[in-house]
N, CA, C and O atoms as CSV, one atom per row, in Angstrom:
chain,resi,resn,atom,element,x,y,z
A,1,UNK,N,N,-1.815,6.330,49.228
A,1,UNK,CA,C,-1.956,5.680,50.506
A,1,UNK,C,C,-2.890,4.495,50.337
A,1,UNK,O,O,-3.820,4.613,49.539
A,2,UNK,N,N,-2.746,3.483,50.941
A,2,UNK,CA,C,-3.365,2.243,50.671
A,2,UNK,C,C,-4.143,1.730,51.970
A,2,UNK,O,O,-3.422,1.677,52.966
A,3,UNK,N,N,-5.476,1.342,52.155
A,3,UNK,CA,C,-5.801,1.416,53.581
A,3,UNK,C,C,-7.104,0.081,53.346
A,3,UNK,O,O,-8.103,0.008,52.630
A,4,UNK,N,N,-6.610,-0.628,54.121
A,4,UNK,CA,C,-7.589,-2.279,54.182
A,4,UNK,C,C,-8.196,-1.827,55.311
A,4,UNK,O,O,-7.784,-1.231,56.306
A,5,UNK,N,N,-9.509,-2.323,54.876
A,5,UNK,CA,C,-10.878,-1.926,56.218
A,5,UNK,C,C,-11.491,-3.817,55.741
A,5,UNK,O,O,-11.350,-4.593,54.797
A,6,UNK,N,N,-12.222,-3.793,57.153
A,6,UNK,CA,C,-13.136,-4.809,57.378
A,6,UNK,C,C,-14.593,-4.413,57.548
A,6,UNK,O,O,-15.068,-3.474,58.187
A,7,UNK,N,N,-15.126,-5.254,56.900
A,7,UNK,CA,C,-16.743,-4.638,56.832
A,7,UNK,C,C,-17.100,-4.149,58.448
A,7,UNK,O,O,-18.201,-3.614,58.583
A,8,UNK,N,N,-16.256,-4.292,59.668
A,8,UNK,CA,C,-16.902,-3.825,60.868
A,8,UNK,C,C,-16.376,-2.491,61.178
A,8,UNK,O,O,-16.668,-1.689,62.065
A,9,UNK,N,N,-15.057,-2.444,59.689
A,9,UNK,CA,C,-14.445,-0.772,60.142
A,9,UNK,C,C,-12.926,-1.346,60.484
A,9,UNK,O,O,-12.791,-2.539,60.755
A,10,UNK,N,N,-11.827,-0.477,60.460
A,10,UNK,CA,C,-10.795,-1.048,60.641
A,10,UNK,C,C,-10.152,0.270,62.066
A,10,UNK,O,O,-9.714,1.409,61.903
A,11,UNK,N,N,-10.358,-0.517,63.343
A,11,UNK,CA,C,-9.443,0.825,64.530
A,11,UNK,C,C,-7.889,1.069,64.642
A,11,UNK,O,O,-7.263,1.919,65.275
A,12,UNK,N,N,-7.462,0.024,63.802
A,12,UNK,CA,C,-5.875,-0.208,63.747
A,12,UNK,C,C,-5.446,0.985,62.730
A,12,UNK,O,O,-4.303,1.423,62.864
A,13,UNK,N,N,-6.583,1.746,61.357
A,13,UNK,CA,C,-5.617,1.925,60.456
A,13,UNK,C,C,-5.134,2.761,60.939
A,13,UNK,O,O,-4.001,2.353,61.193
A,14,UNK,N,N,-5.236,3.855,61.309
A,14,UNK,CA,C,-4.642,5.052,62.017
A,14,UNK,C,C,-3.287,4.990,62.554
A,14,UNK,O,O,-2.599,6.009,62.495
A,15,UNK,N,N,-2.766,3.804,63.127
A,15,UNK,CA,C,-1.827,3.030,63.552
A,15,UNK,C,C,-0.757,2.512,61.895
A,15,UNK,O,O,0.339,2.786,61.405
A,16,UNK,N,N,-1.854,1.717,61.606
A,16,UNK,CA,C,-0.817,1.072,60.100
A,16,UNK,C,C,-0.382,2.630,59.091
A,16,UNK,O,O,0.575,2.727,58.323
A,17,UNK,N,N,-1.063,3.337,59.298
A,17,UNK,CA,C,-0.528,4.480,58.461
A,17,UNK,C,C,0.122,5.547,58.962
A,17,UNK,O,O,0.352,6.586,58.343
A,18,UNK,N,N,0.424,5.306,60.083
A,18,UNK,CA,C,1.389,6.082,60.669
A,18,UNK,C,C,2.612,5.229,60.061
A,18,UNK,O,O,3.519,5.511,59.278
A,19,UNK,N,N,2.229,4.014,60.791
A,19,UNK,CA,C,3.784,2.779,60.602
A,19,UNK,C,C,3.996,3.296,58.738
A,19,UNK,O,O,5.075,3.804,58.432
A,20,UNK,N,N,3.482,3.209,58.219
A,20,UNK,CA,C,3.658,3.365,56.518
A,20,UNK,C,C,4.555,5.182,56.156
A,20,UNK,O,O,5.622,5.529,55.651
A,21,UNK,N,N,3.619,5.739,56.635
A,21,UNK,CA,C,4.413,7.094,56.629
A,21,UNK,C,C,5.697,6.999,57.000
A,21,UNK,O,O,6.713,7.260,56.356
A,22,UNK,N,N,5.535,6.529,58.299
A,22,UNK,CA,C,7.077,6.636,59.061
A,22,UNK,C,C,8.041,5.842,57.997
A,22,UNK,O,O,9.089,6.394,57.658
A,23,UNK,N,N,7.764,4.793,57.564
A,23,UNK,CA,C,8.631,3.606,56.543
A,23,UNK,C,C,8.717,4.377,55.520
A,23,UNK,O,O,9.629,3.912,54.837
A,24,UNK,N,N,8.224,5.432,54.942
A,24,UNK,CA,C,8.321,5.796,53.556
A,24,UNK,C,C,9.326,7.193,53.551
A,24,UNK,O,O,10.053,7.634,52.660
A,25,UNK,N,N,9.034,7.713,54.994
A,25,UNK,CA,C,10.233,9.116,55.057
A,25,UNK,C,C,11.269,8.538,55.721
A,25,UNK,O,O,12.250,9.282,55.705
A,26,UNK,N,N,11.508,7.219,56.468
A,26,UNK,CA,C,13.008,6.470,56.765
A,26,UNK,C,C,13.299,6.071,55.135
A,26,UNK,O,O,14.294,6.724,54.824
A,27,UNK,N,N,12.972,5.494,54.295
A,27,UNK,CA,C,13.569,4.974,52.893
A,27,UNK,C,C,13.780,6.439,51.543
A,27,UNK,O,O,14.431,6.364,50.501
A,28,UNK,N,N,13.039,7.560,52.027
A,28,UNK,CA,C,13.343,8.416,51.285
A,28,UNK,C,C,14.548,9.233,51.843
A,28,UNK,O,O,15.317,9.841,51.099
A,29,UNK,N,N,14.658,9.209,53.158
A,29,UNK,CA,C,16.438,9.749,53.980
A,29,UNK,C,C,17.495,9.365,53.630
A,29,UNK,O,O,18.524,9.985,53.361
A,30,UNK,N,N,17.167,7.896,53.625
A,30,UNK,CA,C,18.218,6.812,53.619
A,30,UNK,C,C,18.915,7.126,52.249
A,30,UNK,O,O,20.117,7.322,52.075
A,31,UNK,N,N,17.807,7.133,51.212
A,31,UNK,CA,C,17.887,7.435,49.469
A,31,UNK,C,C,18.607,8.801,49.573
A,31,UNK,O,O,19.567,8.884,48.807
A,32,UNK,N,N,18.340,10.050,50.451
A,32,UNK,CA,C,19.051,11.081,50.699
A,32,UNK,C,C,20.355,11.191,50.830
A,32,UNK,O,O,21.075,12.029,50.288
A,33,UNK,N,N,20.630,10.432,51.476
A,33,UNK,CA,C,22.084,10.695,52.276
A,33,UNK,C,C,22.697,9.688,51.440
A,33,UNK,O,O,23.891,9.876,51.206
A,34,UNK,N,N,22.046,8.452,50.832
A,34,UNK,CA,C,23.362,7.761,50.198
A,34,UNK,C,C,23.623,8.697,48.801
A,34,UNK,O,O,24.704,8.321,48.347
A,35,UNK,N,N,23.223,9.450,48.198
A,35,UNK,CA,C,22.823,10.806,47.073
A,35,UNK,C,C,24.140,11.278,47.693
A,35,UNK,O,O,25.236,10.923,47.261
A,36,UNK,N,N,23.982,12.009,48.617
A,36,UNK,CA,C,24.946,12.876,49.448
A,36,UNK,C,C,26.378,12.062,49.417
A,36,UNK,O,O,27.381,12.510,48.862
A,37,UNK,N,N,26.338,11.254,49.854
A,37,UNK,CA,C,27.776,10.423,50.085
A,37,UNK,C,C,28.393,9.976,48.517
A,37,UNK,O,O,29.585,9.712,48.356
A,38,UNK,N,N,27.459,9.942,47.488
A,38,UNK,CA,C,28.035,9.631,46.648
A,38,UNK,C,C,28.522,10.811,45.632
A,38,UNK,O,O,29.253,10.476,44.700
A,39,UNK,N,N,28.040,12.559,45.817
A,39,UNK,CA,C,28.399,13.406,45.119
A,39,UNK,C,C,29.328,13.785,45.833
A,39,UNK,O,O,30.188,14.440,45.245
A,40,UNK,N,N,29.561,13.501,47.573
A,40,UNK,CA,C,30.788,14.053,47.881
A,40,UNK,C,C,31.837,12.856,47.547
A,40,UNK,O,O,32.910,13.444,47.407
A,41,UNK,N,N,32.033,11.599,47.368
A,41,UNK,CA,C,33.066,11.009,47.113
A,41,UNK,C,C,33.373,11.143,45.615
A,41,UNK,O,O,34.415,10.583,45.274
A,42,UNK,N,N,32.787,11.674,44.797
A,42,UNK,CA,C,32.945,12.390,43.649
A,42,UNK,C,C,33.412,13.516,43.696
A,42,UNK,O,O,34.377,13.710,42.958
A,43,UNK,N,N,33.012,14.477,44.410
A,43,UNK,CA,C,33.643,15.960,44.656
A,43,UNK,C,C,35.466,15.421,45.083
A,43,UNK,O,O,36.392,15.505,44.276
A,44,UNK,N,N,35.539,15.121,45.897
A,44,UNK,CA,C,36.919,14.203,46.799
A,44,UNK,C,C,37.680,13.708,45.264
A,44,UNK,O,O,38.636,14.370,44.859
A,45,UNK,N,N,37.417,13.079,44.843
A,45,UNK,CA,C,38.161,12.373,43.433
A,45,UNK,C,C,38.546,13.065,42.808
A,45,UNK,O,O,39.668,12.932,42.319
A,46,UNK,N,N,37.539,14.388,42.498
A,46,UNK,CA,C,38.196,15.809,41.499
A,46,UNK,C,C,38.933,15.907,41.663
A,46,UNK,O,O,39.329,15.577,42.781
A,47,UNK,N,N,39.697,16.375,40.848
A,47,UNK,CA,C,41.172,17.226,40.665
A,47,UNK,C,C,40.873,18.710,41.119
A,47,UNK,O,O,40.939,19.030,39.932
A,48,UNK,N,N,40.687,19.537,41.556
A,48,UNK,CA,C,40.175,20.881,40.829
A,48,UNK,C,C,40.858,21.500,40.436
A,48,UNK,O,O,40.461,22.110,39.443
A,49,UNK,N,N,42.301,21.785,40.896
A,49,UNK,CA,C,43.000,22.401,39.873
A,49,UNK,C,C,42.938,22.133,38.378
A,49,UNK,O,O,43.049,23.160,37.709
A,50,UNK,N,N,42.772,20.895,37.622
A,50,UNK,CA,C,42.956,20.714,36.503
A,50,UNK,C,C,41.663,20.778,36.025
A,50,UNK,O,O,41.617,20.796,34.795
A,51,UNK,N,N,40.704,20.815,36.534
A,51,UNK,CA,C,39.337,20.971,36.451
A,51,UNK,C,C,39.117,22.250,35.902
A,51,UNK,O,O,38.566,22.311,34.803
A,52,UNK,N,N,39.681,23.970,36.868
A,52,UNK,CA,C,39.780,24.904,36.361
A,52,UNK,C,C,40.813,25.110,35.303
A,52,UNK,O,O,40.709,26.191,34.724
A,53,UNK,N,N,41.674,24.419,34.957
A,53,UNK,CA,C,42.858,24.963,33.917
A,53,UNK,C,C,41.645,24.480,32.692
A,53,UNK,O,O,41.909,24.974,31.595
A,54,UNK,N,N,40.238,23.511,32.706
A,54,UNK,CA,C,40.239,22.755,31.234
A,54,UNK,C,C,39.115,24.321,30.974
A,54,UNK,O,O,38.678,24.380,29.825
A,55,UNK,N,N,38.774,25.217,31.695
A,55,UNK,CA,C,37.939,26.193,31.504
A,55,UNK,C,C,38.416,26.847,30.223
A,55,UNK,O,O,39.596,27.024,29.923
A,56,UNK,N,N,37.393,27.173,29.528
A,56,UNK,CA,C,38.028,28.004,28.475
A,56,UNK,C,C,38.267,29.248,29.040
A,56,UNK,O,O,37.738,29.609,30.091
A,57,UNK,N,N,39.170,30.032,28.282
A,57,UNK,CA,C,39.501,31.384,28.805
A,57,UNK,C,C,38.696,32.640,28.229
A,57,UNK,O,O,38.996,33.791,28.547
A,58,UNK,N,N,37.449,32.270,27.192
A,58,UNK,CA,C,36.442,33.029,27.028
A,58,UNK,C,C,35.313,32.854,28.388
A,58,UNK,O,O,34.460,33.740,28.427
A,59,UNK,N,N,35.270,32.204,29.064
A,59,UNK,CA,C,34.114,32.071,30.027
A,59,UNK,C,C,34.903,32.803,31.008
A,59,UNK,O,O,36.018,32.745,31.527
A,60,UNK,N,N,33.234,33.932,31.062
A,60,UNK,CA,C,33.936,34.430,32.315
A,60,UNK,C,C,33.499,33.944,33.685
A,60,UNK,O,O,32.293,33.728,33.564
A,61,UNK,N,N,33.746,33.757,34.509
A,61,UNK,CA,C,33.452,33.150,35.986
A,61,UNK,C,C,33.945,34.000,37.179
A,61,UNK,O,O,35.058,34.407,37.510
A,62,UNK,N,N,32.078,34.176,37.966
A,62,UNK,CA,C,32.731,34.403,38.789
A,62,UNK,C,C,32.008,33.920,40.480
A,62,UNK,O,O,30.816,33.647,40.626
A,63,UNK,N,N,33.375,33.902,41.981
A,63,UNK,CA,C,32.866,33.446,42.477
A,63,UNK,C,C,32.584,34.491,43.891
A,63,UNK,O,O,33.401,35.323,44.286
A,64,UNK,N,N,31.536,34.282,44.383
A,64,UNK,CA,C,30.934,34.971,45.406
A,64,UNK,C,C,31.367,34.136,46.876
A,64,UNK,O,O,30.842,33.053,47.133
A,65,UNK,N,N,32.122,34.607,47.562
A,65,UNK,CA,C,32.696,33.938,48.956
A,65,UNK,C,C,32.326,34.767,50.018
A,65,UNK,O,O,32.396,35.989,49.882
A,66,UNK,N,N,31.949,34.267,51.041
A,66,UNK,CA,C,31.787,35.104,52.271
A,66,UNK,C,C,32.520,34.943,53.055
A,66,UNK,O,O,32.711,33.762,53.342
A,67,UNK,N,N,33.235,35.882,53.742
A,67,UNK,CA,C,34.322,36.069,54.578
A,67,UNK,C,C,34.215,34.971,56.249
A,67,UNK,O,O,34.997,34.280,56.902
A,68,UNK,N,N,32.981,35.314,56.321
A,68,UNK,CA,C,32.429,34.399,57.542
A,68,UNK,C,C,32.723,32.966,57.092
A,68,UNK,O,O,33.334,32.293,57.922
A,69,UNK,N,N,32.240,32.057,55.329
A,69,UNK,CA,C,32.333,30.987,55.179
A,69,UNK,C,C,33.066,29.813,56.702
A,69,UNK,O,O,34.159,30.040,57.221
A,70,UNK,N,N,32.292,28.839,57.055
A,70,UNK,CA,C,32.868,27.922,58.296
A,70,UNK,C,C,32.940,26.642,57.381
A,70,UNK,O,O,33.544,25.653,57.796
A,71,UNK,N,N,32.313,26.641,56.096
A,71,UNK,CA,C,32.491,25.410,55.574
A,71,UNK,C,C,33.842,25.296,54.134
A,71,UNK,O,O,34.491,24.302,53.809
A,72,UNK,N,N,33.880,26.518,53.613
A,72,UNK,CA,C,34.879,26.227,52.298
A,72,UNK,C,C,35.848,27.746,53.007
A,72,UNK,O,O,35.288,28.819,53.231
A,73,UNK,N,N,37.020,27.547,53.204
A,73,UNK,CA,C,37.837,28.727,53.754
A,73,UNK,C,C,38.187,30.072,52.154
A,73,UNK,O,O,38.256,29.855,50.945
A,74,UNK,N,N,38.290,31.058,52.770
A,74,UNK,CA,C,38.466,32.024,52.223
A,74,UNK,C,C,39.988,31.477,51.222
A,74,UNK,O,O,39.605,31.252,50.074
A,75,UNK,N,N,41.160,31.285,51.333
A,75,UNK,CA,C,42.235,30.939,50.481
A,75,UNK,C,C,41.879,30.018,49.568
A,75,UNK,O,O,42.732,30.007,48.681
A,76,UNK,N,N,40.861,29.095,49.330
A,76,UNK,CA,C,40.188,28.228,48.616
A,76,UNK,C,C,39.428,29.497,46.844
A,76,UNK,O,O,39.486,29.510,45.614
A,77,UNK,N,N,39.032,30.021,47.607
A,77,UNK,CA,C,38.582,30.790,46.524
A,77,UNK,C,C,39.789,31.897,45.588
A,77,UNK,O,O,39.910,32.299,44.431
A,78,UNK,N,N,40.602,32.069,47.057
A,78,UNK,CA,C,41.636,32.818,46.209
A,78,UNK,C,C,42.639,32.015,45.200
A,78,UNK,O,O,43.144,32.323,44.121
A,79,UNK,N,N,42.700,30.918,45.976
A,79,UNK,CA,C,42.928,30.027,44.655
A,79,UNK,C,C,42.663,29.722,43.621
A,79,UNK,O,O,43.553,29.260,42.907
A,80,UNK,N,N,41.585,29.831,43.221
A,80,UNK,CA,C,40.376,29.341,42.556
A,80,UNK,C,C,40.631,30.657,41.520
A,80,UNK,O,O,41.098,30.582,40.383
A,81,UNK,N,N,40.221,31.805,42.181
A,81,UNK,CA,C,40.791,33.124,41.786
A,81,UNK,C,C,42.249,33.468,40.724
A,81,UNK,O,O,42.196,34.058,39.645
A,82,UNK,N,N,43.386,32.965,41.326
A,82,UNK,CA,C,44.677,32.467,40.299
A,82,UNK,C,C,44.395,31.799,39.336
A,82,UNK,O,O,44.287,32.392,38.263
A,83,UNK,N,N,44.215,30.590,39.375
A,83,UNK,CA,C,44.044,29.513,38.868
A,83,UNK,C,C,43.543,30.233,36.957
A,83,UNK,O,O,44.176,30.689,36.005
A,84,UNK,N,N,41.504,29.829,37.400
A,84,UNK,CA,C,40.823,30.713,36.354
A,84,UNK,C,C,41.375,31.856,36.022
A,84,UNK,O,O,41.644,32.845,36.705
A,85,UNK,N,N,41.582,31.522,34.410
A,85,UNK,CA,C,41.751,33.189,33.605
A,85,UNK,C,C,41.011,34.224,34.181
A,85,UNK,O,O,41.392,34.952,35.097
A,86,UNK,N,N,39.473,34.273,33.356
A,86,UNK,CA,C,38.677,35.274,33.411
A,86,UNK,C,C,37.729,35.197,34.508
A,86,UNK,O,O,36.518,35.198,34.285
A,87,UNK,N,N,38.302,35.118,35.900
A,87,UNK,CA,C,37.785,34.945,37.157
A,87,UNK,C,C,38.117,36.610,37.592
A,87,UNK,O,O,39.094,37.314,37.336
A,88,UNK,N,N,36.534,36.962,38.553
A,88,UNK,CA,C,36.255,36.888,39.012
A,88,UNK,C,C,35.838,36.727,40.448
A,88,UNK,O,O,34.798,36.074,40.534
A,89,UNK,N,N,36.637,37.367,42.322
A,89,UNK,CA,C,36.302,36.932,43.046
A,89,UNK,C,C,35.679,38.293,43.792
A,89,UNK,O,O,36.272,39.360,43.631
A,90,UNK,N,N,34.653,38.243,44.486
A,90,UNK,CA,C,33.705,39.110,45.146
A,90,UNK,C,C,34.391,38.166,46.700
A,90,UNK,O,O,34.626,36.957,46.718
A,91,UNK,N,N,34.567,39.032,47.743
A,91,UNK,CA,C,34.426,38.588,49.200
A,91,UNK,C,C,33.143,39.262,49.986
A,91,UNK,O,O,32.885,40.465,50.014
A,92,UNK,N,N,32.657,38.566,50.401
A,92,UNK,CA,C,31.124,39.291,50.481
A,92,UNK,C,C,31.661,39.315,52.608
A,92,UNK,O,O,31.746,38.264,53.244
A,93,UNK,N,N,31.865,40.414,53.109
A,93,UNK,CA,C,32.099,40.736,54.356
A,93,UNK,C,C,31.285,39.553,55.219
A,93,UNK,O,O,30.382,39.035,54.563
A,94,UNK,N,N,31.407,39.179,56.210
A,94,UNK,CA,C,30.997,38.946,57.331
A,94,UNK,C,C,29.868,37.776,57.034
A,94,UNK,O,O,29.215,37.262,57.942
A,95,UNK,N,N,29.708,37.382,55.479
A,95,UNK,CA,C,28.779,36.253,55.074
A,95,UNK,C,C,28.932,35.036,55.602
A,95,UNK,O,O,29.868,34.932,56.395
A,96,UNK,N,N,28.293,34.093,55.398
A,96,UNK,CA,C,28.742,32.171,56.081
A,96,UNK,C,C,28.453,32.059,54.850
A,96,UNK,O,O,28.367,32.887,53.943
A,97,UNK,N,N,28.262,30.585,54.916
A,97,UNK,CA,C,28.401,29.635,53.635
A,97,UNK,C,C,26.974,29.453,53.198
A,97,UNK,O,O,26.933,28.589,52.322
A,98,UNK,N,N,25.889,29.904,53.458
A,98,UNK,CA,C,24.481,30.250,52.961
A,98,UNK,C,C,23.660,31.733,53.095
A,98,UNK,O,O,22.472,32.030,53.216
A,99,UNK,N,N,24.937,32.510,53.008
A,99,UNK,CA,C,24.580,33.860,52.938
A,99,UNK,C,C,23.319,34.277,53.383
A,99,UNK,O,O,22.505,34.873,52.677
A,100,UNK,N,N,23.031,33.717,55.483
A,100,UNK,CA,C,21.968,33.618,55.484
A,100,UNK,C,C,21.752,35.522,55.995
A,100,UNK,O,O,20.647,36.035,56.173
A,101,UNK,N,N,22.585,35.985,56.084
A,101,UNK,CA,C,21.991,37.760,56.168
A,101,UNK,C,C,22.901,38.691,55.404
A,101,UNK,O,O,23.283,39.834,55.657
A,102,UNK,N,N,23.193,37.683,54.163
A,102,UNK,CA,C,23.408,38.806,52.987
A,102,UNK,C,C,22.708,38.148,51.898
A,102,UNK,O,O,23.537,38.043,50.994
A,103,UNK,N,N,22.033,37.845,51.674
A,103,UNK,CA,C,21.250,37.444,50.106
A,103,UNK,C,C,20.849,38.198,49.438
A,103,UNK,O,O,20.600,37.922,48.265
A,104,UNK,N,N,20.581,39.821,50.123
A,104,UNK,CA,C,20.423,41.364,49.125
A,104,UNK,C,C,21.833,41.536,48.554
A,104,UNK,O,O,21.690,42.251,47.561
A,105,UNK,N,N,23.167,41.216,48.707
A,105,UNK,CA,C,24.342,41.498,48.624
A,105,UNK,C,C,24.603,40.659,47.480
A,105,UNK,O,O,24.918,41.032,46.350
A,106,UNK,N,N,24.375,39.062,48.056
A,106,UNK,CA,C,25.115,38.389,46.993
A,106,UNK,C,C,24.214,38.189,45.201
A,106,UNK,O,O,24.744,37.798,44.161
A,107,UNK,N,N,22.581,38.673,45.442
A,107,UNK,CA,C,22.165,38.839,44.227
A,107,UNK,C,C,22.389,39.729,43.493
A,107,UNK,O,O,22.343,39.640,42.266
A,108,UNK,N,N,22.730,40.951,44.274
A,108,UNK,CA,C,22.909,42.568,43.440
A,108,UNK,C,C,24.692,42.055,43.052
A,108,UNK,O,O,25.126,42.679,42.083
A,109,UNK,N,N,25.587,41.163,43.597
A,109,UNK,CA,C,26.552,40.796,42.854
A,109,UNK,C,C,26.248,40.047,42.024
A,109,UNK,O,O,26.891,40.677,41.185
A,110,UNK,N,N,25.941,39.441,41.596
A,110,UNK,CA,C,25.319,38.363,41.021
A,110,UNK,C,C,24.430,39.027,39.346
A,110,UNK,O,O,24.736,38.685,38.204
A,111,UNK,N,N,23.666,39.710,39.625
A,111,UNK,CA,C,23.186,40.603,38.489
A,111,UNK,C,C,24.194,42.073,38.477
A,111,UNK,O,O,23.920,43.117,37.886
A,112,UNK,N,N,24.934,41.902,38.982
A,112,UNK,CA,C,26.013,42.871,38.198
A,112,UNK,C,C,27.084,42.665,37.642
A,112,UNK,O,O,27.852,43.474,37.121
A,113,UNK,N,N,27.180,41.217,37.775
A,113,UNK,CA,C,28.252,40.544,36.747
A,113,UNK,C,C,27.802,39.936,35.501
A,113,UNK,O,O,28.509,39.556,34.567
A,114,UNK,N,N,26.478,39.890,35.611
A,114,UNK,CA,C,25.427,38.794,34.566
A,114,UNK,C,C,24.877,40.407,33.521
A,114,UNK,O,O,24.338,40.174,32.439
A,115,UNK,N,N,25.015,41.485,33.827
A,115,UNK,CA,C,24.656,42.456,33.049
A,115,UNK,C,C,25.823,43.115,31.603
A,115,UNK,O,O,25.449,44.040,30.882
């Protein structure tokens, strides 16, 4: 933080460093979201089908979906499911897309496929 005073004391800085804060979490958002826009117009370009065929068929993979999901639909994974050889699909009941009241569920899947 950078703060100019005048030998009588400065009553403004309180003011200029608000204005500075505020300027520094608008240019770190901004830096956010253009991040965001550019891994999803990358995600969008994928292929994924051919994406999963380049998998080797020694890796095993697997994917954890929650039935609730509102953001990636349940047939997405079952796809995903075909597709990959040595897949892998868990439907985790009544979950959303951040497994925010199953995260005891999806780790005990999670270390029981990794064991």
């Amino acid at each position: 933080m950078c703060a100019i005073t005048t030998e009588e004391g400065d009553s403004e800085q309180p003011q200029r460093e608000a204005r500075w804060s505020a300027s520094r979490n608008w240019f770190k958002r901004s830096r956010e979201r253009r991040d965001q826009r550019f891994s999803l117009m990358e995600r969008l370009e994928t292929d994924m089908h051919e994406a999963c065929l380049k998998i080797d068929k020694q890796v095993r993979v697997l994917t954890v979906h929650g039935s609730g999901d509102k953001v990636v639909p349940v047939p997405d994974a079952e796809e995903f499911a075909k597709i990959i050889p040595n897949h892998k699909l868990e439907i985790v009941k009544k979950a959303d897309h951040g497994y925010t009241k199953h995260q005891t569920q999806l780790v005990s899947t999670v270390l029981e496929f990794i064991k």
